[in-house]
C-alpha positions in Angstrom: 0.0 0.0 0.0 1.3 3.4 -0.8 0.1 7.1 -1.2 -0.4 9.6 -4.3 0.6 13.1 -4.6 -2.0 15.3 -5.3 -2.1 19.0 -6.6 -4.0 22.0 -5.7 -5.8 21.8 -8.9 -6.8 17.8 -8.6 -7.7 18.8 -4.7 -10.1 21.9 -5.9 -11.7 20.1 -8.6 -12.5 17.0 -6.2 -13.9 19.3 -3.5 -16.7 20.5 -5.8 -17.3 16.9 -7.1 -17.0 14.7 -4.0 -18.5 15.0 -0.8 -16.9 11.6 0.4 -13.2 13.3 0.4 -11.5 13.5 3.8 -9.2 15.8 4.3 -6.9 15.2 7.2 -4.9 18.1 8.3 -1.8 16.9 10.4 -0.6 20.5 11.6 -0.3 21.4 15.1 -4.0 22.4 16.8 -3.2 26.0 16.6 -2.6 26.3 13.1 -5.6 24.0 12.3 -7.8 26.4 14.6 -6.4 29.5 12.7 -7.0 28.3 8.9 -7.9 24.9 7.2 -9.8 23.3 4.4 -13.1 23.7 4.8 -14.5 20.2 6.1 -11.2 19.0 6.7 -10.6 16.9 10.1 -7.5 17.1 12.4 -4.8 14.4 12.8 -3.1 13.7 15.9 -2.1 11.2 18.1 -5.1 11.8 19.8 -7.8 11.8 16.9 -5.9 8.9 15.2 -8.1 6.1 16.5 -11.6 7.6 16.1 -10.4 8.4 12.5 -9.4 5.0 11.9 -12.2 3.8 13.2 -15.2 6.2 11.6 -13.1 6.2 8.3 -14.1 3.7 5.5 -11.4 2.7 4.2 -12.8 2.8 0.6 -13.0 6.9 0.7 -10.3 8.8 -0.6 -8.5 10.9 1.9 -5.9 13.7 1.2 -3.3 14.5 4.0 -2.3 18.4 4.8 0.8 19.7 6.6 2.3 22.8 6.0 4.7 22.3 3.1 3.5 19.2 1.7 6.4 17.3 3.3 5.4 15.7 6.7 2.2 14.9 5.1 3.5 12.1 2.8 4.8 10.1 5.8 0.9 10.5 7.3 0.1 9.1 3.9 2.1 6.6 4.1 1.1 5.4 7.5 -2.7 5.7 7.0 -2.3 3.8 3.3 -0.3 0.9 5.9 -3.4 1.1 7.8 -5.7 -0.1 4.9 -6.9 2.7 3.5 -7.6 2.5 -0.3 -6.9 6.2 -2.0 -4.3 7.7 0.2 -3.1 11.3 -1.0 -0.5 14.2 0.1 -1.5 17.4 -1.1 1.7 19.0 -2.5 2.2 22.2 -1.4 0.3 21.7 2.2 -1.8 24.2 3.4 0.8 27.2 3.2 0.3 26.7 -1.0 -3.5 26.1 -0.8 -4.1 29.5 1.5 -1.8 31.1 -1.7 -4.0 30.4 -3.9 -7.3 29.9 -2.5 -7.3 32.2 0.3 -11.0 33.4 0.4 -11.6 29.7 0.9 -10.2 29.1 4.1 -12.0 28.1 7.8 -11.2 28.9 11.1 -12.3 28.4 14.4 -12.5 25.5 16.6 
């Protein structure tokens, strides 16, 4: 089992088309709390097991960090877990705010 990179592009398009996409943000709380994905879900140690467990592992999920970097070992970890469509969003977050800024959540 292995991941897929995915672009910003690839990631927009799927948004509009496919409600069933997870997006798992793996930054640290405070950052997820200041600006994520819209719909997207936090991954930590301690919100590992629920999402393993609520997660069919037939749905595609995408993995954010920051850079796109620290997200492709998530990937790779969740992909050893079963999961079927594993992707790391290249770019992270910092890229997707870039370029899609007015469509960015906050809050808790």
């Amino acid at each position: 089992m292995s991941f897929e990179h995915l672009d910003l592009a690839t990631l927009s398009d799927w948004r509009q088309r496919d409600s069933s996409l997870v997006v798992l943000d793996i930054r640290d709380p405070l950052s997820f709390t200041q600006g994520r994905i819209p719909g997207s879900r936090h991954l930590d140690n301690a919100s590992a097991g629920a999402i393993l467990e609520d997660t069919p592992r037939d749905k595609p999920l995408v993995v954010v960090c920051y850079h796109g970097h620290s997200s492709q070992q998530a990937a790779a970890w969740l992909a050893g877990q079963g999961f079927e469509k594993v992707y790391s969003l290249d770019g992270g977050f910092t890229q997707y705010q870039l370029t899609h800024g007015d469509d960015v959540e906050s809050g808790s």
